[in-house]
Each structure stands twice: as C-alpha cells, then as structure tokens.
C-alpha positions in Angstrom: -16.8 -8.5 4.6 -13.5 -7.4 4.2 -13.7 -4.3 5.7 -11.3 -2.1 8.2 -12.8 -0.1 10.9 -10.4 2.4 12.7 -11.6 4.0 15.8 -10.8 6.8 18.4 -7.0 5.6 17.2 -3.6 7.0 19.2 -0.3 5.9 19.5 2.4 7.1 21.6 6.2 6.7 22.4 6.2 7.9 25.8 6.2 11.3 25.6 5.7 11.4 21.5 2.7 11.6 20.4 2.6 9.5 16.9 -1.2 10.6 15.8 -4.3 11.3 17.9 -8.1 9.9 17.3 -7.7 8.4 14.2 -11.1 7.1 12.7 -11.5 5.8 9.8 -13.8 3.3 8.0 -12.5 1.3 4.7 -15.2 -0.4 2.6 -15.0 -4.0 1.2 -12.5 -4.0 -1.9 -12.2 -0.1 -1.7 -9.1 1.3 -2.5 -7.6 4.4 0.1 -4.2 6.0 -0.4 -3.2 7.7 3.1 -0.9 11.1 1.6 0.9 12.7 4.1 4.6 14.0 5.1 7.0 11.9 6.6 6.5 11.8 10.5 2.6 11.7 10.4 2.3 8.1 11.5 1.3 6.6 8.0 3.6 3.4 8.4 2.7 3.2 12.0 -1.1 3.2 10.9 -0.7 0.1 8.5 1.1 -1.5 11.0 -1.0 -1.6 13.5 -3.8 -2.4 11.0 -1.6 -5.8 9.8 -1.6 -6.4 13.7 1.9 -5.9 13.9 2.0 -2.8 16.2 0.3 -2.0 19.4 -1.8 0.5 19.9 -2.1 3.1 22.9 -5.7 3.6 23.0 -8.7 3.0 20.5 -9.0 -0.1 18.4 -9.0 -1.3 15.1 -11.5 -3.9 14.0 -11.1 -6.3 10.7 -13.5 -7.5 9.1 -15.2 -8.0 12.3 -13.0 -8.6 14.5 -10.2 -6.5 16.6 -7.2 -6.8 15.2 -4.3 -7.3 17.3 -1.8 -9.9 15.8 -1.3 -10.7 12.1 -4.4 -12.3 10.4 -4.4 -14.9 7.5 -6.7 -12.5 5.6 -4.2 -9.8 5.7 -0.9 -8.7 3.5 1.6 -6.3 3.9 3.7 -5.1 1.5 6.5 -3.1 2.3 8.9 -0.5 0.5 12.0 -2.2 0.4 11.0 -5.7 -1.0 12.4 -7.1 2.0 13.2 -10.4 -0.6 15.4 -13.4 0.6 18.1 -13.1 -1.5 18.8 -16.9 -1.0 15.5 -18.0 -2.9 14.0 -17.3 -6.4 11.8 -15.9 -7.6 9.1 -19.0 -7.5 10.2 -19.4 -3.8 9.8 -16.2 -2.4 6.5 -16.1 -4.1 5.8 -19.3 -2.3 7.6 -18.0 1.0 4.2 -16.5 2.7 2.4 -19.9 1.8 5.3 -22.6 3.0 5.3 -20.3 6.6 1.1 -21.2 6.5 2.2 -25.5 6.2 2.5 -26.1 2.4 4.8 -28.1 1.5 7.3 -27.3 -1.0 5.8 -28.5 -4.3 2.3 -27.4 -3.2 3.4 -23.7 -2.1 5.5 -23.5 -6.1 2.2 -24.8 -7.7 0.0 -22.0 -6.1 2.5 -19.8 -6.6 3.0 -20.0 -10.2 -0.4 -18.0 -11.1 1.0 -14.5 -9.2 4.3 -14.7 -10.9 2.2 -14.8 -14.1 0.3 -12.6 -13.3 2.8 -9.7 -12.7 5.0 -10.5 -15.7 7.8 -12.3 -14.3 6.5 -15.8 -16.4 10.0 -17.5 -17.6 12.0 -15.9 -14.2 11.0 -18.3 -11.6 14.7 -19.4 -11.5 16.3 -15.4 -11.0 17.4 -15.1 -7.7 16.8 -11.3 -6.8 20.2 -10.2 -7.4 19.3 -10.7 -10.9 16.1 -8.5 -11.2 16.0 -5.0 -11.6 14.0 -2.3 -8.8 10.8 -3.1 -10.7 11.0 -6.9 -11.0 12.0 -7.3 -7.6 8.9 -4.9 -6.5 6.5 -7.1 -8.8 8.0 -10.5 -6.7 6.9 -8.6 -3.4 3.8 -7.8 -5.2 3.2 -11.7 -5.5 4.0 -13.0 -2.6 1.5 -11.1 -1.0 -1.2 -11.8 -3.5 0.2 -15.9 -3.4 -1.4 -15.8 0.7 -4.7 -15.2 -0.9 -5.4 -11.9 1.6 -8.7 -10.3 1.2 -7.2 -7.0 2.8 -3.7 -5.5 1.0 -1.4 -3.2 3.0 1.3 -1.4 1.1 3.8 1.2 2.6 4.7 3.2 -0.1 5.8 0.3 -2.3 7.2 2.0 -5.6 8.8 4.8 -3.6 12.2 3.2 -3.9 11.6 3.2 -7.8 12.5 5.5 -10.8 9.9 7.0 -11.9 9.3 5.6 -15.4 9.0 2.2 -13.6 6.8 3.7 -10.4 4.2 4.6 -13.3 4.7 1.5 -14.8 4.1 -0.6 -11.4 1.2 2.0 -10.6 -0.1 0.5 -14.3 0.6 -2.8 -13.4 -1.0 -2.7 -9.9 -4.3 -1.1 -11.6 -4.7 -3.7 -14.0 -3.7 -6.6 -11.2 -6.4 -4.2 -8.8 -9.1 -4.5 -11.3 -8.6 -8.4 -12.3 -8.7 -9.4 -8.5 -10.3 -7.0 -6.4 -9.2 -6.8 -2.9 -9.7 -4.2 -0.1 -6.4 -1.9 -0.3 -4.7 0.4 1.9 -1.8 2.3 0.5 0.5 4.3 2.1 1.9 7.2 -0.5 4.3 10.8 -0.4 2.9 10.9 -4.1 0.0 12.7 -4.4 0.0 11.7 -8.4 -0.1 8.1 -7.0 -2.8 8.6 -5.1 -5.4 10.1 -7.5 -4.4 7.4 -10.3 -4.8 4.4 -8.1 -7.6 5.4 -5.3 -11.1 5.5 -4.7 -10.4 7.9 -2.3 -7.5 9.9 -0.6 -7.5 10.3 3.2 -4.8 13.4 3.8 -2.8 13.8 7.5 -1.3 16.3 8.3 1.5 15.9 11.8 2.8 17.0 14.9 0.8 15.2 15.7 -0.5 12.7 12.9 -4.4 13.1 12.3 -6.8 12.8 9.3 -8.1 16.4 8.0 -9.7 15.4 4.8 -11.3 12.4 2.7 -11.3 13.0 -0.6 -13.4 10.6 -3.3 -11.3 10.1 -6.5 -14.2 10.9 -9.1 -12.6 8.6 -12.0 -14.3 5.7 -13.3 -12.4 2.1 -13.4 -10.8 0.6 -15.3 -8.5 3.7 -15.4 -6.2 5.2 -18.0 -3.4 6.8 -16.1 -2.0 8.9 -19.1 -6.0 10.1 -20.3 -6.4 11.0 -16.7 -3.4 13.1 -15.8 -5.0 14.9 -18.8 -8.3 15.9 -17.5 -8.5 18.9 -15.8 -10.4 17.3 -12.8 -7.1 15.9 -12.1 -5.0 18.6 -11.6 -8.3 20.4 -9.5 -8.1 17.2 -7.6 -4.4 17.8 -7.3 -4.4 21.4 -6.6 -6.4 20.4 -3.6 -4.7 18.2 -2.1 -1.3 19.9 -2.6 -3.3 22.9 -0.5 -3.7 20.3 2.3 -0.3 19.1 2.4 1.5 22.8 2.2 -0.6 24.3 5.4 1.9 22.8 7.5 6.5 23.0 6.9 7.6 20.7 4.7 11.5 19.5 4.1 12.7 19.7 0.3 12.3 16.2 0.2 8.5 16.2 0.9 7.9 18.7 -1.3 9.8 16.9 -4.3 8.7 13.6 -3.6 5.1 14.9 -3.1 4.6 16.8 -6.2 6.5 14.5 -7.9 9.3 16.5 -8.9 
C-alpha cells in the first residue's frame, strides 16, 4: 500500500527548532494539502518524506518501510520546475527514467504518454525557453508522473504561476488526479488550493512548526472547481481554516498569498 506514516517527527538546526512531534498518517491514493505560513517546516516535511532530508528524531515509514534515502516509488515535484534547459520537452520527461537505466529510445517511448497527457502533445521538440510558466510546470508535472511513483510530493508547484494559469494547473492536476490515482502530498500557502484539490487539509501553525488541525474536504470527485467555490460549504470550509492560519502574525505576503489576494 502506498501509504505514508509520520511519527513522533522533529527536526532541528542546532539550536532551531524546524517543527516538533509531527504525526501524521496518509492513506493509499489519498490526497493531503499541508497549509501553513512560511517558516513552519512544510518543505522540510516533504523532504524528509522523499528521503532527501534527515531527520532529528522520530521516523517516517513508506509504504512499509522507513524511509531514509529516495525511493523508486516516490516523486517530488518542486516549485521552480527545476527543468534542464539543455533538453526538451520529450527529454526532460524522460530525464527521471534515463537516471533509472533506460536507454534513450526506451525512456522517449515511455515518456510520450505524460506529455499527452498534460497537453503538451506536438511540443516534444520546445526546449523550455520556449514554454510559458504553465507549460514548463505541466513538463515537471510529467516527469514525475513518467517514473511511474505510486506516492507524489509537490512543494507548492503552481505558486510561481499567475493565477489564471494556477487555477488552470489546479484543473489540470484534478483531471490528471482522477485518471491515475496516486497517493499525493501537497505542499500549499493557498488555502483555495487546498479545498479544491484535497481530501483533507492538515493546517501548521510555527515557531515551532506543528500540526493543529485535520480537516476532511467534504466534496465529492470528480470535482468542479468553479460549482465548488460556489457552495457555501466552501467558504465555511474556508472561513475555518483562514481562523487557523490568523491565530498566529503573519507577513503581508502570507496573508495575500493565503487568501489569495
């Protein structure tokens, strides 16, 4: 099962205290936005999840085992596309499957599905100069889909985005979601995000990080972003969480990015 199970988690940088006893269980293909203000250790939570962090105490454990170095059945997906500008389209797709020993022709051919599948059919040549924000998001998107992971990690993905293209990414992402189910954990300032694309929010609050509510997202799939926003369970939801997230100072920024102003 591709399930993650976060226990009795801290992580310290000497004397800086990142978060304290984080626990948290995330079903097989469950979907979990983590909303919270900058400094709470979101980031550093998914990364120590994708095995790429260390922890100071407690343990994470993926789908049955403790995870403490990158896994094959695991994808991160990271905020700033983080592209190689020297390859297209087709071959950053196929980047995360030539690093596993494909060869070149064989990592294209199993690529060419995910580039399909997130619109960018007829662009395998672009390089990602060429690509607009969202474009270059939707390659990032596929090259972490291309590895095949049964457990998707994205830090805040579209937060680099304008915002008619962020809700056309979180459309795309639903649809993509629904087709192909996969366990997701997705890092989010957005609390609009969240409720349109979870099963359920987890809220942290810092100084230091720690979890103070889980919050099931009471919306059937497959979602209509635009009917939901219009349903006053939305903005309850909303109010909610905003509640959560104001108990504690928050920069400008915060506050913009999280009522998405």
């Amino acid at each position: 099962m591709a399930n993650v199970d976060i226990k009795d988690l801290s992580k310290h940088f000497g004397s800086l205290g990142v978060f304290d006893d984080i626990n948290l269980h995330v079903d097989d293909n469950e979907f979990v936005s983590i909303l919270g203000p900058s400094g709470c250790g979101k980031t550093t939570l998914l990364r120590i999840v994708a095995g790429i962090e260390d922890t100071t105490a407690g343990s994470v454990i993926v789908a049955g085992e403790e995870s403490r170095k990158p896994r094959p059945d695991t994808a991160l997906v990271f905020q700033n596309f983080r592209l190689l500008p020297w390859r297209t389209v087709e071959d950053n797709v196929a980047y995360g499957l030539r690093l596993r020993g494909r060869s070149k022709a064989e990592a294209r051919s199993l690529a060419q599905p995910y580039v399909m599948m997130v619109g960018l059919a007829g662009r395998e040549k672009k390089y990602p100069y060429q690509l607009s924000g969202g474009m270059q998001q939707r390659v990032g998107l596929a090259r972490a889909l291309a590895v095949q992971p049964d457990i998707l990690l994205m830090d805040e993905p579209f937060g680099a985005l304008d915002a008619q293209t962020r809700e056309l990414m979180q459309d795309e992402l639903l649809r993509i979601w629904s087709a192909d189910r996969k366990t997701v954990m997705f890092v989010t300032h957005s609390i609009d995000e969240a409720i349109v694309l979870s099963d359920r929010v987890v809220v942290m609050q810092s100084d230091p990080g720690r979890i103070v509510e889980h919050i099931p997202v009471p919306f059937d799939r497959p979602r209509d972003a635009a009917a939901m926003r219009a349903d006053p369970r939305f903005t309850t939801l909303r109010a909610e969480m905003w509640a959560l997230l104001r108990q504690e100072p928050l920069s400008s920024d915060m506050t913009h990015r999280a009522t998405g102003e």
